[in-house]
C-alpha positions as CSV (number, residue, x, y, z in Angstrom):
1,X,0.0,0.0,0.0
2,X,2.7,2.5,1.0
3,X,4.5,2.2,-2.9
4,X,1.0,3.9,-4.2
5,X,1.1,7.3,-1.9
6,X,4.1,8.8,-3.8
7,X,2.3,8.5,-6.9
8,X,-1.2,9.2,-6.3
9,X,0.8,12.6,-4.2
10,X,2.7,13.6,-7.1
11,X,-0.4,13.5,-9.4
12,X,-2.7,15.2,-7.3
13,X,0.2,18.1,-7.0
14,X,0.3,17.9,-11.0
15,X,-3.5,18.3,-10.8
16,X,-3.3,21.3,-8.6
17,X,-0.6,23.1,-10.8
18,X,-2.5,22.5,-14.0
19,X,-6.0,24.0,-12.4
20,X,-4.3,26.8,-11.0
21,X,-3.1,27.9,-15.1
22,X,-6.3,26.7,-16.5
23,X,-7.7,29.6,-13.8
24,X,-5.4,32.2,-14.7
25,X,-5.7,31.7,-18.4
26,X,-9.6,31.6,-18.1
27,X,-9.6,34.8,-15.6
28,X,-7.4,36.6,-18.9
29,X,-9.8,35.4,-21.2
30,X,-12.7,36.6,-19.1
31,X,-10.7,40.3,-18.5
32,X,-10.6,40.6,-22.4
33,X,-14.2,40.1,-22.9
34,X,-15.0,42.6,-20.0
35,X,-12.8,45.4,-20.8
36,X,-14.2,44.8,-24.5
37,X,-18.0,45.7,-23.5
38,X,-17.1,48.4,-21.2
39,X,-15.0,50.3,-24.3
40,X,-18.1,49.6,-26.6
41,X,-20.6,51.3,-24.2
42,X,-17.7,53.6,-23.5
43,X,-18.1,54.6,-27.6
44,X,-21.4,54.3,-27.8
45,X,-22.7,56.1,-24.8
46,X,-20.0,58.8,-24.0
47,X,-19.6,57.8,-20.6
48,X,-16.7,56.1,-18.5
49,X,-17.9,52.6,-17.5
50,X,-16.3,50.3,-15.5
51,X,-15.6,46.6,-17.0
């Protein structure tokens, strides 16, 4: 039983590191799209708006 930890450790640390870049490239992804609207209804309406 004890030759499974290191293993089943090391791939739940993988897991860990791979969500936490999936988050940051989704969080990017989700900045462009919000900073895109806000300009747009900057344009269109005149007025500073927040994203």
């Amino acid at each position: 039983m004890p030759r499974f930890i290191p293993p089943i450790a090391f791939a739940l640390i993988g897991l860990i590191l791979f969500g936490q870049g999936a988050y940051i490239h989704a969080k990017a992804l989700l900045a462009q799209v919000l900073l895109e609207r806000a300009f747009a209804q900057s344009i269109a309406t005149g007025q500073p708006v927040k994203p």
